[in-house]
Structures are given as structure tokens and as C-alpha cells.
C-alpha positions in Angstrom: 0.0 0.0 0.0 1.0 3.7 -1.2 2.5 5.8 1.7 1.5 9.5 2.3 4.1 10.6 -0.3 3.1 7.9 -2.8 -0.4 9.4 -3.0 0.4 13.3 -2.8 3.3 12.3 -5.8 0.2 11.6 -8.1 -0.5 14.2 -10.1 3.3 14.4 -10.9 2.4 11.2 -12.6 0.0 12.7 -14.2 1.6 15.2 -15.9 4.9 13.4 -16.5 3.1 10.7 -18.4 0.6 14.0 -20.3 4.1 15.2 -21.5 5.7 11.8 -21.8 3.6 10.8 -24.6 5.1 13.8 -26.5 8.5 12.8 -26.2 9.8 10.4 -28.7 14.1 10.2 -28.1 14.8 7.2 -26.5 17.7 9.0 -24.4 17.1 12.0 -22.5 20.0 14.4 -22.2 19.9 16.7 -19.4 21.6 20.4 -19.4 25.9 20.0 -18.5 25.2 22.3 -15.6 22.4 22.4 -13.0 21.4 26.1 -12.7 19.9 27.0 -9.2 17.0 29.9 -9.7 15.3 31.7 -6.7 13.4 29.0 -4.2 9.5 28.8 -5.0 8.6 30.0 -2.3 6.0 33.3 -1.6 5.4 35.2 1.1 1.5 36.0 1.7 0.6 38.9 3.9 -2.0 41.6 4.5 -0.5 44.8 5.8 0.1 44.3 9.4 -0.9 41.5 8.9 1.0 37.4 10.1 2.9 35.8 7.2 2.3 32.5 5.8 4.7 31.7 3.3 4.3 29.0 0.6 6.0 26.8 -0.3 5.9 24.7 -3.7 7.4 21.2 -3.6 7.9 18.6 -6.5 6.9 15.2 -4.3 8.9 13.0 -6.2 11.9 15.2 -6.0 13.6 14.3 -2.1 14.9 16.6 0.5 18.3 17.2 -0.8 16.4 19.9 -3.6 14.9 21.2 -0.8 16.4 24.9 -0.4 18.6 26.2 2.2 16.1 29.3 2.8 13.1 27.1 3.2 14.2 24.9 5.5 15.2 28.4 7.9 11.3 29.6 7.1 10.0 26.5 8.5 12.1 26.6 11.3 10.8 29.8 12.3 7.3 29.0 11.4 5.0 28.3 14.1 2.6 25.8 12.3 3.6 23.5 9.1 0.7 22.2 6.8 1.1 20.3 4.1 -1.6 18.0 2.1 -1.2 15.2 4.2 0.5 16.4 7.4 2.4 13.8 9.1 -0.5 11.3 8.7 0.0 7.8 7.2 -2.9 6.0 5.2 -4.7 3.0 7.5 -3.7 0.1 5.5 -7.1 -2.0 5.9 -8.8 1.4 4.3 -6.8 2.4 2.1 -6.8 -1.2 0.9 -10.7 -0.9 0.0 -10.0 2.4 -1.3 -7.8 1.3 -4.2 -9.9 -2.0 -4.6 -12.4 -1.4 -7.7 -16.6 -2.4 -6.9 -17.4 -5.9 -6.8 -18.1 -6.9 -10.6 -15.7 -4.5 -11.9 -12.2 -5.7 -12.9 -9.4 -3.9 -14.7 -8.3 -6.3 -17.3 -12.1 -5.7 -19.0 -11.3 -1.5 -18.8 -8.4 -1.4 -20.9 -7.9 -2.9 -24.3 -6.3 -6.3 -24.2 -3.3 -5.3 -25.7 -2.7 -2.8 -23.2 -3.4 -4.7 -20.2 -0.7 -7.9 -21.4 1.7 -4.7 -21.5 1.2 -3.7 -18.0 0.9 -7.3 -16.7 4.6 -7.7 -18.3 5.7 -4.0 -17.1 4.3 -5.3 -13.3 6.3 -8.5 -13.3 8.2 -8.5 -10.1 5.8 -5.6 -8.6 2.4 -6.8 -8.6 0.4 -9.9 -9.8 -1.5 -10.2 -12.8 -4.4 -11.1 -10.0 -3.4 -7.9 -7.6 -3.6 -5.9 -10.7 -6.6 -6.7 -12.0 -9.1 -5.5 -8.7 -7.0 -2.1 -8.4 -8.8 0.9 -9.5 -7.1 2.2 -13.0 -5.4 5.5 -10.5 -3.5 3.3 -8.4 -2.2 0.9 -11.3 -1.1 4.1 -12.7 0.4 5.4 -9.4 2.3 1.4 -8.9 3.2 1.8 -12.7 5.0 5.0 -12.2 6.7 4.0 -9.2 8.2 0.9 -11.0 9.7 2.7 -13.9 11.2 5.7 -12.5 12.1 5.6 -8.7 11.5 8.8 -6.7 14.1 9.7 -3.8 13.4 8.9 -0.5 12.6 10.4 1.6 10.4 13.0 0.1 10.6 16.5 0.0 6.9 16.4 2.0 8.3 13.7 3.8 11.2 15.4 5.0 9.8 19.0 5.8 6.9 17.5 7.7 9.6 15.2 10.0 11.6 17.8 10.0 8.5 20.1 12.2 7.8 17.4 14.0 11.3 16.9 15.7 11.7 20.8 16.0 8.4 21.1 18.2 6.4 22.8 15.4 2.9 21.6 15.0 2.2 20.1 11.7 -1.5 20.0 10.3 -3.0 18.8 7.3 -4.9 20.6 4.6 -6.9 17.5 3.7 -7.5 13.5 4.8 -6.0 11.1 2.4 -9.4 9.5 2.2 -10.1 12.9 0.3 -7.3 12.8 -2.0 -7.9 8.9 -3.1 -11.0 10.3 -4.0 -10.0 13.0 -6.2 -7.8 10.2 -7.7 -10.2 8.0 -8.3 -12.6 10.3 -9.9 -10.2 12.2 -11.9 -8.2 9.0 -13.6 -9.7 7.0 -15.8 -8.7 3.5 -17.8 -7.6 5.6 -20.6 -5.3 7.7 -18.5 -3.6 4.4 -17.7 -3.5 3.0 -21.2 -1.5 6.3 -22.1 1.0 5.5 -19.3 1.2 2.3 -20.5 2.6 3.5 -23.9 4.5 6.5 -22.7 6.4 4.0 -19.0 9.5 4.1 -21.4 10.1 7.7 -21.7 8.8 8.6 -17.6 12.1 8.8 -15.8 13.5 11.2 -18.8 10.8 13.6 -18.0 10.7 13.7 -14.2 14.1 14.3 -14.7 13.1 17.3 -16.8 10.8 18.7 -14.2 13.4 18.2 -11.4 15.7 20.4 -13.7 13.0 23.2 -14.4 12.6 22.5 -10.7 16.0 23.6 -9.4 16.3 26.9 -12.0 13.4 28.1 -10.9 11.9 28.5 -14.5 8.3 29.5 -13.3 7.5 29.2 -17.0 8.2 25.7 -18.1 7.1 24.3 -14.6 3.6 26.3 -15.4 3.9 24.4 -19.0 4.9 20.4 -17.5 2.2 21.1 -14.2 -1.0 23.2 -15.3 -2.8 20.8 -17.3 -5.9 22.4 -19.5 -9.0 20.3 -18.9 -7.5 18.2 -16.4 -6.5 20.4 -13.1 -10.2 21.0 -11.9 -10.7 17.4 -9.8 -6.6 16.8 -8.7 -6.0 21.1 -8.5 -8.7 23.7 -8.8 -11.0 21.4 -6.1 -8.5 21.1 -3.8 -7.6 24.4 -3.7 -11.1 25.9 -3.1 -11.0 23.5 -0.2 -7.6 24.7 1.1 -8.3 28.3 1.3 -10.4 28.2 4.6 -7.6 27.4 6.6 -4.8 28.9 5.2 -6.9 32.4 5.9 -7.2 31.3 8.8 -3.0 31.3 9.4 -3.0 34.5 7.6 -5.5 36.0 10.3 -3.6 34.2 12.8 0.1 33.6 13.7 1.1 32.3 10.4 2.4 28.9 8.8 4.4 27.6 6.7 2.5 25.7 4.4 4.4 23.1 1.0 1.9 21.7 -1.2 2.5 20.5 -4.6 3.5 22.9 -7.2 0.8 22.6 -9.2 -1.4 23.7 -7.1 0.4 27.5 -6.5 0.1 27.8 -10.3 -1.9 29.1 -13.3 -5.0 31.3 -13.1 -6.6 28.8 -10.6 -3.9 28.5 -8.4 -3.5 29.6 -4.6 -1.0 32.5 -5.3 -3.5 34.5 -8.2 -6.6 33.8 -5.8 -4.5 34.9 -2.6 -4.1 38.4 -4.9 -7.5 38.3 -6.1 -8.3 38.3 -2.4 -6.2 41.1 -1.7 -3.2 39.8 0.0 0.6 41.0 -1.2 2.6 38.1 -2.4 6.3 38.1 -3.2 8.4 35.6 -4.6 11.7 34.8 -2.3 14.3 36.6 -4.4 17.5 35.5 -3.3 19.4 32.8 -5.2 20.2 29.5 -4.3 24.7 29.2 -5.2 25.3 27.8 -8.8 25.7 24.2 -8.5 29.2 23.0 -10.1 29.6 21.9 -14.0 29.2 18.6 -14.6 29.5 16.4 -17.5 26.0 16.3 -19.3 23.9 13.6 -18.0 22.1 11.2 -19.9 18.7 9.0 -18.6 18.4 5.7 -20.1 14.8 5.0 -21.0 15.2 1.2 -21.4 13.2 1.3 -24.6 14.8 0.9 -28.5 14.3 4.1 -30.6 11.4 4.2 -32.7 11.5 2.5 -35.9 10.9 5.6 -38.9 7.3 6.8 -38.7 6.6 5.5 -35.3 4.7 7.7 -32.9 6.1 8.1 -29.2 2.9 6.3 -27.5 1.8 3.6 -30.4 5.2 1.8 -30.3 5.1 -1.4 -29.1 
């Protein structure tokens, strides 16, 4: 069963495979340095007013990308948040959670071609049996995991252990019962055919993200994480949710609140609405030091290239 990282890393999954489909090399080659831009991170305030400053992680990025300046805001933070808080999924629940309704089995949701593929891309992870009672979100989520390993622990992970042992409370912005839900009404069998194609060419482009991640390029982290047509159920929902209590830190002592990146972008996103409401927000300006040169990196994608005329997510 998925940990509390495992589930809040979805909709990078999500959008990794949306852009992996697009990618075709077989190789991914990553920039020969690893420029560091200004921490995502924004300080929310009304005049006079206690600071909550947000902070946008990457959950399957780990807690050495986690910025020097961040960690010293949480430390002097008096409440943490995060989506999940330091709260672990019950297994028995979670369990029935990711089980599909009696009658209803996964092999029958997915073309037949497509579910031999993940049966084969499983072995050694799950059973064709496991697989095929799991609801088509956490195939996806299992999938994902088994191509492209995340580090550990998390950057969520990390800053909510990292409150906990300093004496800062840490509170949730939602159950995980809530965000299984979202999952499971947002992903469908299709969305899990398409990772199915694209499980070759994941790992290439979380490695893209994490690099986008560490420049700071607000741009092309908008681009890979705000999703037209799909945020509203895994983002825009959530959000609306979120903004109760994070007024409430605002109108109180503060916080320091990390959610996923995603959700602090696009016209949707917490930081525009914060505005909208009429709070000043400000980017942390300061730099993060240059990281040293080194040789240009290359991300094996364990799949053949493409035979002339083959599209990225029809090759098989």
C-alpha cells in the first residue's frame, strides 16, 4: 500500500506521463550544468498582517532539492501544513479504497493489448491477479513508481519530520481518504493506457521537471504542471477547499505551508486567488549558489528508438 508521499506524488504522474507521450528520443540528455534559480517560495501577507509563506514542492523530488532558505522559514514558522501532514494511510482502508466495486475488474477497462503490456511491465511488482481489482489511479500510481524511482525520503516527507522533531505543530490541509477520492474520480482506464505507452520515456521527463525545478523556470514548470482540462478534480478542487484554513494562518500567527506545485500555479492557483483576495505576495528573491559543472547527464529510457514513422505512444 502507497505511503503518504506515494499518493500526494500523483499528479506528478500525471503530468509526466501527459508530457511523456510527447516525447519520442529514447535518451534523455539533461543540461551540462544544474542552474539553481530563486526558491519557490512566496510570502503571503496583508499589511500588518501574520505571514504564511508558501512553499511549492515537487513530491517526487527528495529533500536534498529542498532549499537552504526554506528549511530556515520552516524553522521559524509556528505551524507547518502540508496536504497530508504527518499522517500515514490506514492500510485496511486504504486497501478498500484502491480496490475497484465488486463486478468490476481492470483487465475488461483497458484494451487487451494494453493490459498484457502492464501485466509484463508489473512483473516482479504486482500480480496479474493484484492488478486486476486495483482501480485504473492506483495501477497508474504502482506503474510510475516501478519505472522511475522517486528519492526517499520525500521533499513532503522530509519537511513534515523535519517540524515534527523541532516542536512545530504540523496540520493537514486535507484526509487522504479525500485525495484517493479526487484520484479516483479524476483517472480513468484511458489515463492508464497512455502511461502504459509512454512507461518508457517517464524517468527522462521527471528528470526534466526536477531540472526546471532547481532553476526556478516559473514558465516551463507552469507548462509540465497546469494541465488544460484536467486540473479542476486533482488542482482547482482542492484548492477551493484549502483556502479556509490557510486564511485562517494568515488571520492568525502564520504557517508555513508546501503543497505540490501545481497547485500554487496558473490562473486557478492559490497565489492568483491569494491576490485576487487582496493579500501581497512576493516571490523569495535571493538565489540558491550555482551548483558546479558537470559532465552532461544522460537518462536511459530502457526502450529501443522508434522505428521511422513511429509515434512516441503507439510503439510497441
Amino acid at each position: 500500500m502507497p505511503s503518504r508521499a506515494a499518493l500526494s506524488s500523483f499528479l506528478v504522474a500525471v503530468v509526466v506521463i501527459a508530457t511523456a507521450c510527447a516525447a519520442s528520443p529514447p535518451r534523455c540528455e539533461l543540461p551540462a550544468t544544474a542552474p539553481r534559480g530563486a526558491p519557490l517560495m512566496w510570502r503571503v501577507q496583508r499589511p500588518g498582517g501574520a505571514v504564511v509563506w508558501l512553499y511549492g514542492t515537487v513530491h517526487d523530488s527528495g529533500a536534498a532539492d529542498v532549499p537552504a532558505a526554506a528549511w530556515a522559514a520552516l524553522d521559524a514558522a509556528a505551524v507547518f501544513a502540508s496536504e497530508l501532514g504527518d499522517h500515514e494511510p490506514d492500510p485496511r482502508l486504504l486497501a478498500e479504497q484502491v480496490r475497484l466495486p465488486w463486478g468490476q475488474v481492470l483487465d475488461r477497462m483497458l484494451p487487451a493489448d494494453d493490459w498484457w503490456e502492464l501485466v509484463t511491465a508489473m512483473a516482479g511488482a504486482m500480480s496479474e491477479d493484484q492488478l486486476r481489482h486495483v482501480r485504473p489511479w492506483f495501477a497508474l500510481l504502482r506503474l510510475r513508481s516501478h519505472v522511475a524511482r522517486s528519492p526517499q525520503p520525500s521533499m513532503d516527507f522530509a519537511l513534515a519530520e523535519r517540524a515534527r522533531t523541532r516542536g512545530i505543530a504540523v496540520e493537514s490541509l486535507e484526509s487522504w481518504q479525500q485525495q484517493a477520492a479526487a484520484l479516483s474520480t479524476a483517472v480513468t482506464a484511458a489515463d492508464l493506457s497512455v502511461a502504459i505507452h509512454a512507461r518508457h520515456t517517464i524517468a527522462c521527463e521527471l528528470a526534466r521537471l526536477r531540472a526546471a525545478y532547481a532553476a526556478g523556470d516559473l514558465a516551463a514548470l507552469t507548462r509540465m504542471l497546469v494541465i488544460p482540462g484536467r486540473s479542476d478534480e486533482l488542482l482547482d478542487e482542492r484548492n477551493r477547499r484549502w483556502l479556509p484554513q490557510i486564511e485562517r494562518y494568515l488571520a492568525d500567527r502564520g504557517a508555513f505551508v508546501a503543497v505540490g506545485l501545481g497547485h500554487l500555479l496558473g490562473d486557478a492557483g492559490l497565489l492568483v486567488t491569494l491576490e485576487r483576495a487582496g493579500y501581497t505576495i512576493e516571490r523569495r528573491a535571493d538565489r540558491q549558489a550555482r551548483a558546479p559543472r558537470v559532465e552532461p547527464r544522460v537518462v536511459a529510457t530502457d526502450r529501443p528508438a522508434p522505428a521511422a514513422g513511429c509515434r512516441c505512444c503507439g510503439c510497441r
